[in-house]
C-alpha positions in Angstrom: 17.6 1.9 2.1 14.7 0.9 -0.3 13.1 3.6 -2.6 10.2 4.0 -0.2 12.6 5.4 2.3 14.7 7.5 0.0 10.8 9.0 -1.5 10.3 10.2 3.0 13.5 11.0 3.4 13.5 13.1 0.3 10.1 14.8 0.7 11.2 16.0 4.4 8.2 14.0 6.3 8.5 12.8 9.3 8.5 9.6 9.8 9.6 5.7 11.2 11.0 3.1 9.7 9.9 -0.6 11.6 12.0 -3.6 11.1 11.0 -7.3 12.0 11.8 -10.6 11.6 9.7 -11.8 8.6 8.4 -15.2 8.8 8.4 -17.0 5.0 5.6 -19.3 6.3 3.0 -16.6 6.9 -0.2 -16.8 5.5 -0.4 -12.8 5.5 2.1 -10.7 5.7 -0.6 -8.2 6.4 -1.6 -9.7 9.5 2.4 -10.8 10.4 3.1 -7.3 10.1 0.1 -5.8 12.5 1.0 -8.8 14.8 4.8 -8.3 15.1 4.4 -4.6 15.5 2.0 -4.6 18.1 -0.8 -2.3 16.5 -4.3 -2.9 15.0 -4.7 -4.6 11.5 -6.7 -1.8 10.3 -3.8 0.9 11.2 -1.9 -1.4 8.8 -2.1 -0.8 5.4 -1.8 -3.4 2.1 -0.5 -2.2 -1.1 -2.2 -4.2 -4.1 -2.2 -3.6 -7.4 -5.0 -3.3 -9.9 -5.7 -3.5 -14.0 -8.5 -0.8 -14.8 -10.4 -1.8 -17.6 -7.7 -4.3 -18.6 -5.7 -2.0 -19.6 -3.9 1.1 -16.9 -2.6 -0.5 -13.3 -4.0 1.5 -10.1 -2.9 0.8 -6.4 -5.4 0.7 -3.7 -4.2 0.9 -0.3 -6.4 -1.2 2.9 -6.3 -2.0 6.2 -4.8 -5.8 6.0 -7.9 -7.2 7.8 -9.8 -6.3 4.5 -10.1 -7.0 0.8 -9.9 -5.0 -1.7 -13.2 -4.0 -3.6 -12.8 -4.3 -7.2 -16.0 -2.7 -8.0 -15.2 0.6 -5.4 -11.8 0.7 -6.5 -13.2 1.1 -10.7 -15.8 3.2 -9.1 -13.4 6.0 -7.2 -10.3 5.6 -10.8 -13.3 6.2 -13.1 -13.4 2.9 -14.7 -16.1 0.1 -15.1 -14.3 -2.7 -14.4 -11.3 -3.8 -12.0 -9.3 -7.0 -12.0 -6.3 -8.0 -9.8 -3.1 -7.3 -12.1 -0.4 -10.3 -12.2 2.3 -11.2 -9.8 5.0 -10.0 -13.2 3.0 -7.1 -13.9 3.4 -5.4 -10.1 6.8 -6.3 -10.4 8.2 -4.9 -13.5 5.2 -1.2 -12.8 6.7 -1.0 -8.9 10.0 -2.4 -8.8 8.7 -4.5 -5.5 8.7 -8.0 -4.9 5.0 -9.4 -3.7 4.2 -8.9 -0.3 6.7 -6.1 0.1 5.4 -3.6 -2.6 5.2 0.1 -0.8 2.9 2.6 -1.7 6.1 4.6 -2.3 9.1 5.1 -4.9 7.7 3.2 -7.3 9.4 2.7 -10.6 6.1 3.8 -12.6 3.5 6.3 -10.7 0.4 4.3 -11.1 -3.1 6.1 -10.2 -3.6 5.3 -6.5 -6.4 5.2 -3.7 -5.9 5.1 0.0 -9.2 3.3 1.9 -10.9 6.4 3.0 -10.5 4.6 7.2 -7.2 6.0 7.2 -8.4 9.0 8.4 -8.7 7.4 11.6 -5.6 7.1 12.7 -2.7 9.8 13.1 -0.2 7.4 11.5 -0.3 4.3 9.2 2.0 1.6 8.6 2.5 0.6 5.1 5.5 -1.6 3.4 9.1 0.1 3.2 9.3 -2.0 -0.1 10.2 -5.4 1.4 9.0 -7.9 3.4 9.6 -7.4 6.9 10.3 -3.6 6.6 7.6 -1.1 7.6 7.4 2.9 7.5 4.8 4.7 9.9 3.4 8.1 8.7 0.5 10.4 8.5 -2.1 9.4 6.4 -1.8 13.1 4.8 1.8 12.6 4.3 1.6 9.1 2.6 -1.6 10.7 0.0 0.3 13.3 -0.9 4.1 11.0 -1.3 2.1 8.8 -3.6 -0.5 11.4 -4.9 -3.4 9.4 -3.8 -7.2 9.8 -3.3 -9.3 9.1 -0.3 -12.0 7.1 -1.7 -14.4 4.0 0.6 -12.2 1.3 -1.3 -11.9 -1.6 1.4 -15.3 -4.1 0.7 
């Protein structure tokens, strides 16, 4: 059970946990996810972590099949400028390794933004908290788990 996991369980949602065989070689685990699970890349979601201002961390959540925008993602926290936090930094604020940090149980709540095309879909898929390990949920469920905003983040 990772933290992700526990944070559903806990909060009483309902959801599904999806388990494949991760591939070490893929170039995204985005995409290896989407692929392996048999769903569209833009019902699956990417958790990546952000320095506002060079100073607070922020998540923004998007479909894997897009980038991040820095400059929508400072726009919708408030701040004027957004950098990619390090690979040490996203560790030690979630508690996640790379490429399996989940929106949810994190060791620190950061601020966090969920791509406003989530309200597409009846479910998303986003990282259980490692790699290889997805949960499925409603996008209503997974804003209000991590206290997130819908904002047009994905550029």
């Amino acid at each position: 059970m990772t933290p992700a996991i526990n944070s559903a369980k806990h909060a009483g949602i309902a959801f599904h946990v999806h388990d494949y065989a991760h591939d070490a070689a893929a170039e995204s685990f985005g995409l290896e996810a989407a692929e392996k699970l048999g769903v569209p890349p833009a019902q699956v979601f990417k958790t990546l972590v952000v320095k506002l201002d060079g100073k607070q961390l922020a998540v923004g959540m998007v479909p894997v099949d897009k980038q991040l925008g820095l400059k929508q993602i400072a726009k919708a926290a408030g701040a004027k400028k957004a950098t990619m936090a390090a690979p040490a930094e996203v560790e030690r604020a979630t508690g996640y390794v790379l490429g399996g940090v989940s929106p949810l149980g994190q060791k620190k709540r950061l601020a966090s933004f969920l791509d406003a095309s989530a309200e597409r879909f009846a479910t998303l898929y986003v990282s259980a908290g490692r790699r290889g390990l997805e949960i499925e949920l409603a996008p209503n469920d997974l804003m209000a788990l991590s206290q997130a905003q819908l904002a047009p983040i994905a550029a």
